[in-house]
DSSP file (Angstrom, degrees, kcal/mol; ACC not computed):
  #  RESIDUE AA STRUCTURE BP1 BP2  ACC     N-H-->O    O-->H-N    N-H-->O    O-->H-N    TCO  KAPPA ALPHA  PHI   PSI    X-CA   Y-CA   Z-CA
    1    1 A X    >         0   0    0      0, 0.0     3,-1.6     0, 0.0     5,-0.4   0.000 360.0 360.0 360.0 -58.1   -8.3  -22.1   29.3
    2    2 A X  T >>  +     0   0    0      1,-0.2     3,-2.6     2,-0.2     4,-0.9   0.882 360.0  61.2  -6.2 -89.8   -9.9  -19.8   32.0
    3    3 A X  H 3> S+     0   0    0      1,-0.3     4,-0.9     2,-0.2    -1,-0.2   0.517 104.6  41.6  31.4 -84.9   -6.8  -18.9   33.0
    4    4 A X  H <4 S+     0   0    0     -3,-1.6     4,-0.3     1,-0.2    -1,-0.3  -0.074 114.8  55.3-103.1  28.7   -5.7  -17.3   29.4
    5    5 A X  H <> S+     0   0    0     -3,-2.6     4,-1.6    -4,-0.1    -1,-0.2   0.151 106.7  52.3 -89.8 -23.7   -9.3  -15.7   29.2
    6    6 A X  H  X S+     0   0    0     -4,-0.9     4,-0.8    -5,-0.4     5,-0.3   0.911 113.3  43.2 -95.3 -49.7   -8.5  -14.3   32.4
    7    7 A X  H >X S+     0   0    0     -4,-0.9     3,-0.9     1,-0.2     4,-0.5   0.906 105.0  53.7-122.4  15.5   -5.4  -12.9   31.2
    8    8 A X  H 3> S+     0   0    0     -4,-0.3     4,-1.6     1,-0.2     5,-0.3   0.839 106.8  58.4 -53.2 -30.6   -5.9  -11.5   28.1
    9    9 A X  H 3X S+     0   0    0     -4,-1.6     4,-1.0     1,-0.3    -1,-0.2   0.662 106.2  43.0 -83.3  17.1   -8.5   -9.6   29.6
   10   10 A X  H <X S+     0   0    0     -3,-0.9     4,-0.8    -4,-0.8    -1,-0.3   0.443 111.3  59.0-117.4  -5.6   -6.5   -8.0   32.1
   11   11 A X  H  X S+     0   0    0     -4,-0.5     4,-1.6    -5,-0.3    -2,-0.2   0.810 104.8  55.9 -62.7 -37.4   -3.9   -7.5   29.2
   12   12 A X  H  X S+     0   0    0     -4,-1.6     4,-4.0     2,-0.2    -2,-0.2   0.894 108.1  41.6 -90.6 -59.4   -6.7   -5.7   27.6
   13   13 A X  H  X S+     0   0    0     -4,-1.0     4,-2.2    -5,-0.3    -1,-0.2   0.738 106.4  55.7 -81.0  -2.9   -7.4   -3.3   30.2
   14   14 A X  H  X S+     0   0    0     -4,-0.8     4,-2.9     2,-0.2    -2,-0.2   0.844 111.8  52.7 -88.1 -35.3   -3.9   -2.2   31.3
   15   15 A X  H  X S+     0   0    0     -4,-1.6     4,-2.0     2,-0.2    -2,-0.2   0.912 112.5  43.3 -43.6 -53.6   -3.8   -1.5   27.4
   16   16 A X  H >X S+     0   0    0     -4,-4.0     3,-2.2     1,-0.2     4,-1.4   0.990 113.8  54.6 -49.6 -75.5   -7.1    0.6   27.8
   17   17 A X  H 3X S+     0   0    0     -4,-2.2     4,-2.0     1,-0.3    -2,-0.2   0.767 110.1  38.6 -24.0 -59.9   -5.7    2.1   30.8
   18   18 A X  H 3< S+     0   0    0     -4,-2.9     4,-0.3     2,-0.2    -1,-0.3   0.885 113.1  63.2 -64.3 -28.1   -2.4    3.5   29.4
   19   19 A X  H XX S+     0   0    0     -3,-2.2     3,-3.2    -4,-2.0     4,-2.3   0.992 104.8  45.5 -38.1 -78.9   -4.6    4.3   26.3
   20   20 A X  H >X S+     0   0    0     -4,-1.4     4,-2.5     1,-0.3     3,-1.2   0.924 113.3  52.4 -24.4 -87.8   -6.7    6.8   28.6
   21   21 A X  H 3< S+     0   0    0     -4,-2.0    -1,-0.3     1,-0.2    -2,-0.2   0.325 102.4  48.8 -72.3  18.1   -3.8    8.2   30.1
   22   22 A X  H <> S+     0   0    0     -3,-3.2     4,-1.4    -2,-0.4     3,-0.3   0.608 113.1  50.5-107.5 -31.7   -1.8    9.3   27.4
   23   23 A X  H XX S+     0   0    0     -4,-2.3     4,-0.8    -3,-1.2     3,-0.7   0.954 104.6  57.7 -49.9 -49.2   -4.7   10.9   25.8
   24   24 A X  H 3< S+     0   0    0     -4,-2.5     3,-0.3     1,-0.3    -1,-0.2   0.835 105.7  50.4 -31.1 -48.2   -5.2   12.5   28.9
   25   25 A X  H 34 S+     0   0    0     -3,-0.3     3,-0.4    -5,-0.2    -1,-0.3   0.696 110.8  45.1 -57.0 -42.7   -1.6   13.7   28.3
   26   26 A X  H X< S+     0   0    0     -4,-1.4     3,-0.5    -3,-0.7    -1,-0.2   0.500  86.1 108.6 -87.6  -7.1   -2.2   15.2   24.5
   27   27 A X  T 3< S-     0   0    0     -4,-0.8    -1,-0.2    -3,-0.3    -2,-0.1   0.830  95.9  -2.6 -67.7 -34.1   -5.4   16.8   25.9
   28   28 A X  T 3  S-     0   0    0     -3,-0.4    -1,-0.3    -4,-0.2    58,-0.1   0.036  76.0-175.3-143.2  23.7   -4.2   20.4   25.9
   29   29 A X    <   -     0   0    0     -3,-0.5    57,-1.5    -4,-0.1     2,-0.2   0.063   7.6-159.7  -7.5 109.2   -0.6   20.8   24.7
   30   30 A X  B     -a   86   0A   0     55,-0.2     2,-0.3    57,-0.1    57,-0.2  -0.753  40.0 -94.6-110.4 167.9    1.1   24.6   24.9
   31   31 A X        -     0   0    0     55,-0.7     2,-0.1    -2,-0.2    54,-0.0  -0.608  50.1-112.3 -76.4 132.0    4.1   25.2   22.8
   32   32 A X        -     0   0    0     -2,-0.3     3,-0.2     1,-0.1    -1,-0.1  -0.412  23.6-111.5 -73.9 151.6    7.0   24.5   25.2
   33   33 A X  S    S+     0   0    0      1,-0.2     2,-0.6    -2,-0.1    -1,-0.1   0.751 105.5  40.5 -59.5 -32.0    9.4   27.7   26.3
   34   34 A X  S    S+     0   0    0      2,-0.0    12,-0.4     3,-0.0     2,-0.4  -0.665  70.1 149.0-138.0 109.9   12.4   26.5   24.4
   35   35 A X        -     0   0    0     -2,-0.6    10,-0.2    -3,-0.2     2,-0.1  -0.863  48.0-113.1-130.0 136.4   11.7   25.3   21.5
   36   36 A X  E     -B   44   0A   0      8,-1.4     8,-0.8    -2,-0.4     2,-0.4  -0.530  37.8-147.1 -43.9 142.3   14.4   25.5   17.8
   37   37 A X  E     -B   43   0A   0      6,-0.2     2,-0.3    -2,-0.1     6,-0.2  -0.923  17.0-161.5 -42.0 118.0   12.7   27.6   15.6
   38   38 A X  E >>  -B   42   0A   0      4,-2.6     4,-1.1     1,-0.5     3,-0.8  -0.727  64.8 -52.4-128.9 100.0   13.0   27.1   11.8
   39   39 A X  T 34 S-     0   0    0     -2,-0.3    -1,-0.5     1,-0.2     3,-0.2  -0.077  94.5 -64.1  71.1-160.4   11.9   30.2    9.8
   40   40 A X  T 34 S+     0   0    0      1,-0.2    -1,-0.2    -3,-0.1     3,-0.1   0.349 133.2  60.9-100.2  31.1    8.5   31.1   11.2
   41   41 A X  T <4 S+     0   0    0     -3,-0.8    12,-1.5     1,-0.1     2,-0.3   0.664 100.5  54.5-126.5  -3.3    6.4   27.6    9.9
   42   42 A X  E  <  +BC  38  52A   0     -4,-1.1    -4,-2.6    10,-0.2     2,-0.4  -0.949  53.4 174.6 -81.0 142.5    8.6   24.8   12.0
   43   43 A X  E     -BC  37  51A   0      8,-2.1     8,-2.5    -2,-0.3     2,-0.5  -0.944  16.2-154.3-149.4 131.7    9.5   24.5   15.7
   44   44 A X  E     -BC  36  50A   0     -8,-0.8    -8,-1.4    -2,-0.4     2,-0.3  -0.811  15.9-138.1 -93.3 138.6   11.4   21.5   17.1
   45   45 A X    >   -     0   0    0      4,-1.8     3,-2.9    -2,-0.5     4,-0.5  -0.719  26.8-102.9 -91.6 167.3   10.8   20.8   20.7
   46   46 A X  T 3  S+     0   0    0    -12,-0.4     2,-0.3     1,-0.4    -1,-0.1   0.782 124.2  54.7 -48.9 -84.0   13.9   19.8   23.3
   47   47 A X  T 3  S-     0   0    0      1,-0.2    -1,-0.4    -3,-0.0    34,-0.1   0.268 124.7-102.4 -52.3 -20.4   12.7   16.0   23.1
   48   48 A X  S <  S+     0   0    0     -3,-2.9     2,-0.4    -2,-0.3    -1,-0.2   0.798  72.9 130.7  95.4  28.5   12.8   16.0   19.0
   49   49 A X        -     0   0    0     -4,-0.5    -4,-1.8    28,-0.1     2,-0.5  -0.872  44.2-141.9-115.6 147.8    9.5   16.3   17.7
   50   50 A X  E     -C   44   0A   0     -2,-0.4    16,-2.4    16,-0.4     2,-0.3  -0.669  10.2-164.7-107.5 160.3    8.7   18.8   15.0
   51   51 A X  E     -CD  43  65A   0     -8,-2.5    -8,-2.1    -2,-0.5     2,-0.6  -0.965   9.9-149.1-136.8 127.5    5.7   20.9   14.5
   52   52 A X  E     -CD  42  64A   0     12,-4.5    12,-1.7    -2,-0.3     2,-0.3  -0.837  33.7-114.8 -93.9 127.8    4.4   23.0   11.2
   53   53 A X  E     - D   0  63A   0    -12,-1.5     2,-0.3    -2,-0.6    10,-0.3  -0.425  38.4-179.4 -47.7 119.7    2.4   26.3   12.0
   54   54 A X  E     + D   0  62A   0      8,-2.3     8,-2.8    -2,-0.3     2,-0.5  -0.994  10.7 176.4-138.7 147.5   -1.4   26.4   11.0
   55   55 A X  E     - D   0  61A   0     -2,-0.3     2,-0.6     6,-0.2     6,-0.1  -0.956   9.3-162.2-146.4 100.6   -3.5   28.6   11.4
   56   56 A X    >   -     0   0    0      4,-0.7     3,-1.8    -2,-0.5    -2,-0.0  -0.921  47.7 -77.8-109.1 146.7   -7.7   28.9   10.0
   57   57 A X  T 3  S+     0   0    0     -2,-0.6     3,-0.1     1,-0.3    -1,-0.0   0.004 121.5   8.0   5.6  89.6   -9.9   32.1    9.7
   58   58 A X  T 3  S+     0   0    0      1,-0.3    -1,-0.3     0, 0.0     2,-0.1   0.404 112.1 112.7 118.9  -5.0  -11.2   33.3   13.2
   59   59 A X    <   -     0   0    0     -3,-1.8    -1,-0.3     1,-0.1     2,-0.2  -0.419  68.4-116.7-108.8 167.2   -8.8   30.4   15.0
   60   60 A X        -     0   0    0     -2,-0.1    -4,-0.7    -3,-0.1     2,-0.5  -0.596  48.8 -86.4-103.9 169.4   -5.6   30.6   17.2
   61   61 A X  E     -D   55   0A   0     -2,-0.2    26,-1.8    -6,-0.1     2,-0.4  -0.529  48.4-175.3 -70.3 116.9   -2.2   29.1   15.8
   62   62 A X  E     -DE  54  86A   0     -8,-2.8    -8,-2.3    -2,-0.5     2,-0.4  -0.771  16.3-135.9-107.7 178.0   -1.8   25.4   16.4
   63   63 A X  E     -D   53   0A   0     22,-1.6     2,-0.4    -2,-0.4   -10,-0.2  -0.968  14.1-158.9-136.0  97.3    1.3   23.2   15.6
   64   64 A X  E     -D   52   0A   0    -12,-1.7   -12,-4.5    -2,-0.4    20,-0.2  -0.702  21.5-107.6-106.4 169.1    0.8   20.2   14.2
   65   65 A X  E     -D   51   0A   0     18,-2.1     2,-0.6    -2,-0.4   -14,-0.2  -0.370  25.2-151.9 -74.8 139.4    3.5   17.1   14.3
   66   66 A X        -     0   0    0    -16,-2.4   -16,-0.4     1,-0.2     3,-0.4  -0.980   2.5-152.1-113.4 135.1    5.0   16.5   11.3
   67   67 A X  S    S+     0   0    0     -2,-0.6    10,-1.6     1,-0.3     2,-0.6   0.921  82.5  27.7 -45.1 -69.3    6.0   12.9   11.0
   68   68 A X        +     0   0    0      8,-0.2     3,-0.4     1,-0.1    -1,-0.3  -0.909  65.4 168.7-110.5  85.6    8.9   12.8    8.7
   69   69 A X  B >>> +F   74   0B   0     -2,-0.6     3,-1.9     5,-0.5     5,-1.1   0.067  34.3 128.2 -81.0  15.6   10.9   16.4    8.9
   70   70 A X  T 345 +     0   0    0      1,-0.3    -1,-0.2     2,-0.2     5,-0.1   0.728  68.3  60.2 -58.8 -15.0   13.8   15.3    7.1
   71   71 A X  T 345S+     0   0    0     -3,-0.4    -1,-0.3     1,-0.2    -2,-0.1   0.962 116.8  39.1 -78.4 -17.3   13.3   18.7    4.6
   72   72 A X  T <45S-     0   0    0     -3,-1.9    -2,-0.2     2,-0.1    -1,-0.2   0.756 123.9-113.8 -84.6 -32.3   13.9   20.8    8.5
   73   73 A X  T  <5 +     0   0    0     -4,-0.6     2,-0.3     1,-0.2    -3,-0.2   0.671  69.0 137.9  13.3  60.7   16.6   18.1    9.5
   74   74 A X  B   < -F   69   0B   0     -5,-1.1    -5,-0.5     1,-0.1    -1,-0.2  -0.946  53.5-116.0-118.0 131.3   15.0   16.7   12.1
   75   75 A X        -     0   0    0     -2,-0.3    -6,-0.3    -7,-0.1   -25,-0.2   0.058  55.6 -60.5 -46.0 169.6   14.7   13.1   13.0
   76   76 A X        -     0   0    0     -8,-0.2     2,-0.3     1,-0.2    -8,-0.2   0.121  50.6 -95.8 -59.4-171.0   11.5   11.3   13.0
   77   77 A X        -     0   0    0    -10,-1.6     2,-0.2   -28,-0.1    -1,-0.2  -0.753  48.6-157.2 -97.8 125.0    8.5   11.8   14.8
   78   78 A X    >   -     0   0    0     -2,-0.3     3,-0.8    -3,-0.1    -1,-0.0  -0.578  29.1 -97.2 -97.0 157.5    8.4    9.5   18.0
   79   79 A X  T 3  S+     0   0    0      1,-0.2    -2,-0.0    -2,-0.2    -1,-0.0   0.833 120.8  52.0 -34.6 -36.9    5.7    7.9   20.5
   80   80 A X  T 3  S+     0   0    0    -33,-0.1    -1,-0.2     2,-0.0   -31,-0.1   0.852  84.7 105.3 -79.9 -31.4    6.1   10.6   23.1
   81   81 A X  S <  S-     0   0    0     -3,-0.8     2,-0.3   -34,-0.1   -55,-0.1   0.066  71.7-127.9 -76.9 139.7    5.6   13.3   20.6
   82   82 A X        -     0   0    0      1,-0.1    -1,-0.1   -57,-0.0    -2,-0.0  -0.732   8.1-141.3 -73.6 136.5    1.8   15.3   20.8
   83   83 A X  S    S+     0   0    0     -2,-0.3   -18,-2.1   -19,-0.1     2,-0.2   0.940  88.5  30.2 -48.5 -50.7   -0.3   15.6   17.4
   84   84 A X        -     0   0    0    -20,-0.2     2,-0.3   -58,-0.2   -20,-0.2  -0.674  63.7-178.0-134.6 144.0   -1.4   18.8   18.2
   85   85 A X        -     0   0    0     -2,-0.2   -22,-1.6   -22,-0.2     2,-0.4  -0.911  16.7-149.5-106.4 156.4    0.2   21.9   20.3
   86   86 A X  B      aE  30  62A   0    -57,-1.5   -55,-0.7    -2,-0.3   -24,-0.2  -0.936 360.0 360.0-113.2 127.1   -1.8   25.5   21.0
   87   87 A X              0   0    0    -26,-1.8   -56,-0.1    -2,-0.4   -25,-0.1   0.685 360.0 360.0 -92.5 360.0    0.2   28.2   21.3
């Protein structure tokens, strides 16, 4: 029983661990150099995730992921894909 105390918890922290470092990854996103363009409120990046243009009062443009792009025709939104890019 030890044992499978012992290795859920080490289950548990390579889970934290990869957690941590994929946030790490999302922390500051820039808009990749060659990215599709669709009118000026989508851009797909190389890798297939799409992003809608937003914008608030007093703020720089971010890009957030849109899940489901099927109205752009673009597949879904994958793990690898960022929430958020800055351009």
């Amino acid at each position: 029983m030890q044992l499978l105390k012992l290795a859920a918890l080490t289950a548990s922290f390579a889970l934290v661990a990869a957690s941590v470092q994929a946030i790490g990854a999302y922390r500051d996103p820039k808009v990749p150099q060659n990215v599709q363009q669709t009118g000026t409120q989508w851009i797909t990046t190389q890798d297939g995730c799409s992003y809608s243009r937003t914008q608030a009062p007093g703020y720089p443009v971010q890009w957030i992921l849109v899940i489901n792009p099927h109205h752009i025709g673009q597949p879904l939104a994958h793990v690898n894909c960022a929430p958020l890019l800055r351009s």
